[in-house]
C-alpha positions in Angstrom: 44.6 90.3 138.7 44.6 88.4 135.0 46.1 85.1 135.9 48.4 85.8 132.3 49.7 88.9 133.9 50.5 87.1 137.6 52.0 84.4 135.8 54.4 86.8 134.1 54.9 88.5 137.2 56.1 85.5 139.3 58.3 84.7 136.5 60.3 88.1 136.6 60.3 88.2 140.3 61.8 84.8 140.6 64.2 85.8 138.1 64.9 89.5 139.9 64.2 91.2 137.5 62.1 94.6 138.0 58.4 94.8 136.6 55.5 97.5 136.6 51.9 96.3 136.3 49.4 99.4 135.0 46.4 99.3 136.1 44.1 101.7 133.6 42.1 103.1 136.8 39.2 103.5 135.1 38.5 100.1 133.0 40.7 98.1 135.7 42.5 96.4 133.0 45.9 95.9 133.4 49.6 95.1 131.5 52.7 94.1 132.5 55.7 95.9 131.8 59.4 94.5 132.1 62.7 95.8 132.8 63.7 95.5 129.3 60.5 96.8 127.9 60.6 99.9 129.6 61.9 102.5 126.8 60.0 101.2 123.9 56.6 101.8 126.2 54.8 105.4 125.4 55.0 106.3 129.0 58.4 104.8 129.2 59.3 108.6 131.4 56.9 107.6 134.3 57.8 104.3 134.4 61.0 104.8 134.1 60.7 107.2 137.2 58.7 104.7 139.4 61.7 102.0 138.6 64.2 104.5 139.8 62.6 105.3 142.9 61.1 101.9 143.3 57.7 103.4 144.4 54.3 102.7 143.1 52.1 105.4 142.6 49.3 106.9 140.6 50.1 109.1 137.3 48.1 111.6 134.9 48.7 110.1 131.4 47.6 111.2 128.0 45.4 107.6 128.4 43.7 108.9 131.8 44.5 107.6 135.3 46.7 104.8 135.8 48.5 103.0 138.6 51.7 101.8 138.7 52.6 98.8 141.0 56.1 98.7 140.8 58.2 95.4 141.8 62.0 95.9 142.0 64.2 93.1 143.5 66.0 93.9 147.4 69.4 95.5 146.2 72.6 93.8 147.9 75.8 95.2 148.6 78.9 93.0 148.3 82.0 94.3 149.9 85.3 93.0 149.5 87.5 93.1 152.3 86.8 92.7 155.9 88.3 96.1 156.9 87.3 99.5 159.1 85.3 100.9 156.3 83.5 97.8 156.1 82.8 97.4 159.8 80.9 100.8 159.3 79.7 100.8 155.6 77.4 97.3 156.6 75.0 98.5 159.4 74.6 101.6 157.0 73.9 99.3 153.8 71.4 96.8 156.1 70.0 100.2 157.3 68.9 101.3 154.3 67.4 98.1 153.3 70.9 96.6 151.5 71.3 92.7 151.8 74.7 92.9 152.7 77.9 90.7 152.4 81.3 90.7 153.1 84.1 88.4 151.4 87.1 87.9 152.6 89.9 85.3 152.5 91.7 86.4 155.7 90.0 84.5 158.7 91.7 87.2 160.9 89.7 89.9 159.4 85.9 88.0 158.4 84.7 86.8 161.3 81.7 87.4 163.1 83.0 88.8 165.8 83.8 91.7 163.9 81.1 91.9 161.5 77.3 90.1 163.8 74.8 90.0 162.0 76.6 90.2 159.0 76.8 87.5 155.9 80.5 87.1 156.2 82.3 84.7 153.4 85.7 83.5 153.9 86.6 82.3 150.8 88.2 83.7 147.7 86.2 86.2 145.5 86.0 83.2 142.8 84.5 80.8 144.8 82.7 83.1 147.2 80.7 85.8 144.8 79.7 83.5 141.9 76.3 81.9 144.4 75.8 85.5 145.4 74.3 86.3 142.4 75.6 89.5 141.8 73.1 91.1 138.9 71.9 94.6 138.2 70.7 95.4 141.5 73.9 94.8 143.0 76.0 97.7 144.0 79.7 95.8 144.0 82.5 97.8 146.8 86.4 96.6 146.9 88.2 97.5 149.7 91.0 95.0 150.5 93.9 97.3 148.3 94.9 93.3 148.4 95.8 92.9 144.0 95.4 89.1 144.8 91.4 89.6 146.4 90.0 93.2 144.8 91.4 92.0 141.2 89.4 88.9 140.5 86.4 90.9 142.4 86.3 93.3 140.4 86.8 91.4 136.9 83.9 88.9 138.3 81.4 92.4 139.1 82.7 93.9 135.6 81.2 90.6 134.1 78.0 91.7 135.1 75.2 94.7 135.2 75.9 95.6 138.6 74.3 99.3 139.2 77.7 100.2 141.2 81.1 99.4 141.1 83.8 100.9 143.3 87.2 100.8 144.5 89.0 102.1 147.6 92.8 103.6 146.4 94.3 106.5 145.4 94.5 108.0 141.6 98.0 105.9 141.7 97.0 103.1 143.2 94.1 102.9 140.2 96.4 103.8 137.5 98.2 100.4 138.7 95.1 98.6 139.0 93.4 99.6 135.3 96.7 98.6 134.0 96.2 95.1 135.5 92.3 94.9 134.4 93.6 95.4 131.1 96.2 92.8 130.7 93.0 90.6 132.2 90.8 91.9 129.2 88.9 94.5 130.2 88.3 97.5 127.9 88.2 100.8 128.7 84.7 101.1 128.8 85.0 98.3 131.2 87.2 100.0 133.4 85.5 103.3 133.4 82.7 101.5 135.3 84.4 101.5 138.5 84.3 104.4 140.8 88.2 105.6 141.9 88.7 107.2 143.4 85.2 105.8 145.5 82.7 107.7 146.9 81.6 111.2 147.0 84.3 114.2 147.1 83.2 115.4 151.4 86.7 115.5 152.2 86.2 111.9 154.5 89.6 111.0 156.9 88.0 108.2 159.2 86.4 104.7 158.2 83.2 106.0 159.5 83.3 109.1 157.2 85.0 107.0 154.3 81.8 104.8 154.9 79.2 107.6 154.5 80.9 108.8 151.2 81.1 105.2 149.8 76.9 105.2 150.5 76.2 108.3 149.2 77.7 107.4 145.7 76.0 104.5 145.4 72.6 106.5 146.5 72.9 108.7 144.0 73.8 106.0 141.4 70.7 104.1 142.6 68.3 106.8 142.5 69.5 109.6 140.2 68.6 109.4 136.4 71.6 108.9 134.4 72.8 110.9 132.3 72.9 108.6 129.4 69.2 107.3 129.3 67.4 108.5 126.4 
């Protein structure tokens, strides 16, 4: 590899931020192509794809054969609140390759008892999410229905590009809750980010069930093109 392009590619890696090298199969050169760069780039639909999925592969293009070597930074799942769901909706994130962790004030409820093998914080969303690093690859979960914990978790994941942002509570409970985010500043554009009721419509009663629904929304999210990009 062109020492240029590694150099550029340790960068954005350190930084985690996604990258594609394309390798021109037959000449063996090879660009890099960042996150940002992506929809100004004439096969900006391929790559776009490979991001996505965050699989390399090998593609037909109007320029002949190419490669893509796609590089996408481990997605985390932050969940706040140390409850049931939580005690089912970790072992499914870490399953699926999640780096998960779980904030929440109450030492009754974080310990690591209840969640092993789990990165459990017991501290305050303020103080526990800001070295998290909660970015674009960050799928962002509330679960407490505690104002005084979900409230400045949510304003801190609305103050970033997380890919997913949800929140457990009914359609009244919310109602309540965007009325709060907006006396905190948060437009309505803001607000709309944030799945409420969370997770997919399959009719879940237990935490286990609440759990899968919770994943399968931010699946989907993850891995489904929206329905906004151009």
């Amino acid at each position: 590899m062109d020492l240029g392009v590694l150099a550029n590619l340790n960068a954005e890696r350190a930084a985690r931020r996604a990258v594609v090298v394309v390798t021109d199969v037959t000449s063996g050169a090879q660009r890099l192509v960042k996150q940002s760069d992506v929809m100004k780039d004439p096969l900006k639909d391929l790559l776009e794809k490979h991001l996505r999925m965050a699989k390399s592969g090998m593609e037909e293009t109007p320029q002949g054969r190419v490669f893509f070597t796609v590089h996408v930074p481990s997605p985390q799942l932050v969940i706040t609140g140390a409850v049931h769901i939580s005690q089912a909706l970790a072992p499914i994130g870490q399953l699926l390759g999640y780096d998960v962790s779980i904030v929440d004030p109450r030492t009754a409820f974080a310990s690591i008892e209840r969640f092993p093998d789990v990165k459990v914080i017991a501290e305050w969303p303020d103080k526990a999410l800001p070295p998290l690093n909660v970015d674009r690859y960050t799928a962002f979960v509330a679960l407490t229905h505690d104002p005084k914990i979900d409230d400045p978790a949510l304003l801190h994941a609305l103050s970033r590009e997380c890919f997913y942002i949800g929140a457990l509570g009914s359609r009244k409970t919310h109602a309540k809750r965007v009325e709060r985010l907006k006396a905190a500043g948060k437009s309505d554009a803001d607000i709309a980010r944030i799945h409420a009721p969370i997770g997919l419509p399959i009719g879940a009663v237990s935490p286990a069930e609440i759990a899968v629904s919770i994943i399968g929304e931010i699946t989907a999210r993850l891995r489904q093109k929206s329905e906004t990009a151009s």
